[in-house]
Structure formats: C-alpha cells, structure tokens
C-alpha positions as CSV (number, residue, x, y, z in Angstrom):
1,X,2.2,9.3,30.9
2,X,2.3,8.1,27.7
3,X,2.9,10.3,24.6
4,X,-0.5,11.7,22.8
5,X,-1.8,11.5,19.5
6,X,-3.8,14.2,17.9
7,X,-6.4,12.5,16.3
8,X,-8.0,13.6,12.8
9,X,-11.3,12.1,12.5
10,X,-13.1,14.4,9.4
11,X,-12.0,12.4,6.8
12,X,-15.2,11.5,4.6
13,X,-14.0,7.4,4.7
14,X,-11.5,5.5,3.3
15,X,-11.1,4.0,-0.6
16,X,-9.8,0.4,-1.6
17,X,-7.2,0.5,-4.6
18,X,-4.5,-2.4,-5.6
19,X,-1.2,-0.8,-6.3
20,X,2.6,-2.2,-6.8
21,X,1.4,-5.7,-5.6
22,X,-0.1,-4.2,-2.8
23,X,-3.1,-3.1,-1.1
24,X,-3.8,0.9,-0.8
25,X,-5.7,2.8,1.6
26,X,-6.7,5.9,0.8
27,X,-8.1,8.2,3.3
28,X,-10.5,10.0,1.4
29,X,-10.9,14.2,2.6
30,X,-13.6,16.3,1.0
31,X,-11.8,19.3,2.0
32,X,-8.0,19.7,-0.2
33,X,-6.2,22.2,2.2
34,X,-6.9,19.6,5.1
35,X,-5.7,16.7,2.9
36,X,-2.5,18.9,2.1
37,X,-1.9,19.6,5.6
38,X,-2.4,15.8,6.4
39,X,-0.4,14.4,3.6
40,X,2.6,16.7,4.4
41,X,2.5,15.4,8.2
42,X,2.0,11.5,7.0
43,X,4.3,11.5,4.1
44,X,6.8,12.4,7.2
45,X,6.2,9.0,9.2
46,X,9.0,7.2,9.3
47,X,8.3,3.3,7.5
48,X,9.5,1.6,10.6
49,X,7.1,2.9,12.9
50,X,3.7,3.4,11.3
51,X,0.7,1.1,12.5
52,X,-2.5,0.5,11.1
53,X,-5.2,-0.9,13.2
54,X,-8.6,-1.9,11.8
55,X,-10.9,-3.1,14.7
56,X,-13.8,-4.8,13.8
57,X,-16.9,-3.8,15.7
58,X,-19.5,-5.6,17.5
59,X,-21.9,-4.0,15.2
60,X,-21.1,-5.0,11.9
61,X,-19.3,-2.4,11.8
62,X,-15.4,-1.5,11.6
63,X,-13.0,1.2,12.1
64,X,-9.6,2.4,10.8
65,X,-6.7,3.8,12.8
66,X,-3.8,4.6,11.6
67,X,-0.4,6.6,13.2
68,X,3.4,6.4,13.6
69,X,4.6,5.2,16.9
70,X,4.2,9.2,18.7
71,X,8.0,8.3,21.1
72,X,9.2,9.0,17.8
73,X,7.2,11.7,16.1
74,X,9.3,14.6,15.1
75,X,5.8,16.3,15.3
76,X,5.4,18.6,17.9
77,X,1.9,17.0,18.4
78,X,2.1,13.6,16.6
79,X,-1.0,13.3,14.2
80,X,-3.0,10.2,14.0
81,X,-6.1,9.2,11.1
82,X,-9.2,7.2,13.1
83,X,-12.6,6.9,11.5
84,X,-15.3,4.7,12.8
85,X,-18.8,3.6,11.5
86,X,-18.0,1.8,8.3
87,X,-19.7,-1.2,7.5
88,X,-18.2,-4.5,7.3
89,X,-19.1,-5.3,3.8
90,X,-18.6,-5.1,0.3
91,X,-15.0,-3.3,0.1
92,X,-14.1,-4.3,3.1
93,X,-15.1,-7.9,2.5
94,X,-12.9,-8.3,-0.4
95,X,-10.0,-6.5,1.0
96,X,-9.8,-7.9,4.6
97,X,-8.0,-10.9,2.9
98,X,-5.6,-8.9,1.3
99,X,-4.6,-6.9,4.4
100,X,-4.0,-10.1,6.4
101,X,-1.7,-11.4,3.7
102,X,0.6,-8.1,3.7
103,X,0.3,-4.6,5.7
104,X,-1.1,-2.2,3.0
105,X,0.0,1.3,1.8
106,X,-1.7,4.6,3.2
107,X,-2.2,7.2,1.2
108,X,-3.8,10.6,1.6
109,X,-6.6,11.4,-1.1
110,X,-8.8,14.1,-1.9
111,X,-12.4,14.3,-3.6
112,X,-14.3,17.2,-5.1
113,X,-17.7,14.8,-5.0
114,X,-17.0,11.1,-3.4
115,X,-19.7,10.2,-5.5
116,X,-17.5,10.0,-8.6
117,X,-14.5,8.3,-8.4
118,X,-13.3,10.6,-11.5
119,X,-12.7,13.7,-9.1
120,X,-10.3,11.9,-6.5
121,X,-6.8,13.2,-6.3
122,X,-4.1,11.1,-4.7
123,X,-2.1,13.9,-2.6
124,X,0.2,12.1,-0.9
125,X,3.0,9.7,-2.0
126,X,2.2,5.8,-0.7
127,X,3.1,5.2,2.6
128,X,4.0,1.4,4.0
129,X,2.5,0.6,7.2
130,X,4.9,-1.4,9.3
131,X,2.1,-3.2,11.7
132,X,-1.0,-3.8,10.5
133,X,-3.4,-5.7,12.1
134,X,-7.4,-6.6,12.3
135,X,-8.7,-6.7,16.1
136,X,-12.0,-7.4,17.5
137,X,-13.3,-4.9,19.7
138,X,-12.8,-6.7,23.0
139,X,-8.9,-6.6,22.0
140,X,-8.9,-2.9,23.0
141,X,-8.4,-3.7,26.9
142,X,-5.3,-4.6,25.8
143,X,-2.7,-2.5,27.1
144,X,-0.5,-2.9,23.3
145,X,-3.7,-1.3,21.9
146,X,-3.5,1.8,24.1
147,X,-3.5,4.3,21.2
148,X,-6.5,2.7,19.0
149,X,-8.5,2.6,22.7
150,X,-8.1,6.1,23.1
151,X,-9.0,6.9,19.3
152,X,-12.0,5.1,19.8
153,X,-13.3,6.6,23.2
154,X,-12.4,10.2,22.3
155,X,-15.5,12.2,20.5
C-alpha cells in the first residue's frame, strides 16, 4: 500500500508574486495558527522531493497540489496542500507561462482580510518545488499521478 498524505484543503486560495527570478506561490490561510502549523511542516520538505501539480480542469477550472514525496517524510503523517475550484483566468493566465518555464517557490501566507493585499503576511521561508508540472484532468488515471488522484477524489 502506498504511503498516505494528509491532505490540507482550508486554505482560502493561492496568490501570484515574482520573487528572486522566480515565480512564488503562496498559499494564502485566513486563519494564522493553521498557517504556522503548516509553514513549520513545509518549511521541513526536503528541496529534492517536493512536487507541485496543477491540473487543469475540464471546467475552466484548475487546481493546486502540492507535497513532498511521503517515502521520505520525516512526518509521522506526511502533510500535503490541495485546493480545487479556481478559475483558469486572470492570475493564472499570466503565470501558467512562468511555471512551465521554471518550477516555482511555495510559500506559506497568511491574511487578516484577503481582500487587501496590505494584511498578507509571508510566514514561511520560500520553498523550491523540485517537479512541477501542469496536467489535464484525464492525466490523473495515470498511475505517476497517484497522489494528486487521491487529493482530488477525497472530500
């Protein structure tokens, strides 16, 4: 049986920035002792082994998964980020480009009002994702996709 990945999925959405020559990420929690306890697990991923998985819905619509390869998880339960139910525009648009080019950084952010980008807090340091790569969401029968198949079937 494969390892498991528990999968945090009450993050408010996710934030484009342009840092160091490189894409960010930025997981964007309304709640800041969730995005502590989230940062302090991801900050812990080791740079080898972290994936990021956007799968583009039939929809319009996409979703984000991100984790560290759980055979080598120090974690007890290794944690996992999956958000569906974003639409394929604007942000995403203009990034999608960027994120084919070179896998972005993940970072962990907080927001008192994600209505005002004045009150977002960066609370974990930037973390390189290894793999990154955009599917389609027929690509999920895939067995190499196992872990973004389950993040997207589990409610």
């Amino acid at each position: 049986m494969p390892y498991e990945i528990d999968w945090c999925r009450n993050f408010y959405g996710i934030s484009w920035a342009y840092e160091k020559d490189r894409l960010v990420v930025s997981t964007v929690f309304e709640d800041k002792k969730e995005a502590a306890r989230i940062a302090r697990e991801v900050e812990d991923w080791s740079d080898k082994f972290t994936r990021m998985t956007i799968i583009e819905k039939d929809n319009g619509e996409f979703a984000i998964c991100c984790y560290q390869d759980p055979q080598i998880s120090k974690s007890k339960i290794p944690l996992g980020l999956f958000r569906t139910g974003m639409r394929q525009s604007g942000g995403y648009e203009n990034a999608k480009p960027m994120i084919e080019e070179k896998s972005p950084l993940l970072q962990i952010a907080y927001a008192a009002d994600v209505r005002d980008m004045k009150t977002y807090e960066q609370v974990s340091r930037l973390v390189p994702m290894r793999k990154c790569r955009i599917i389609s969401e027929k690509d999920l029968k895939k067995q190499e996709y196992y872990y973004e198949k389950t993040a997207n079937v589990q409610k």
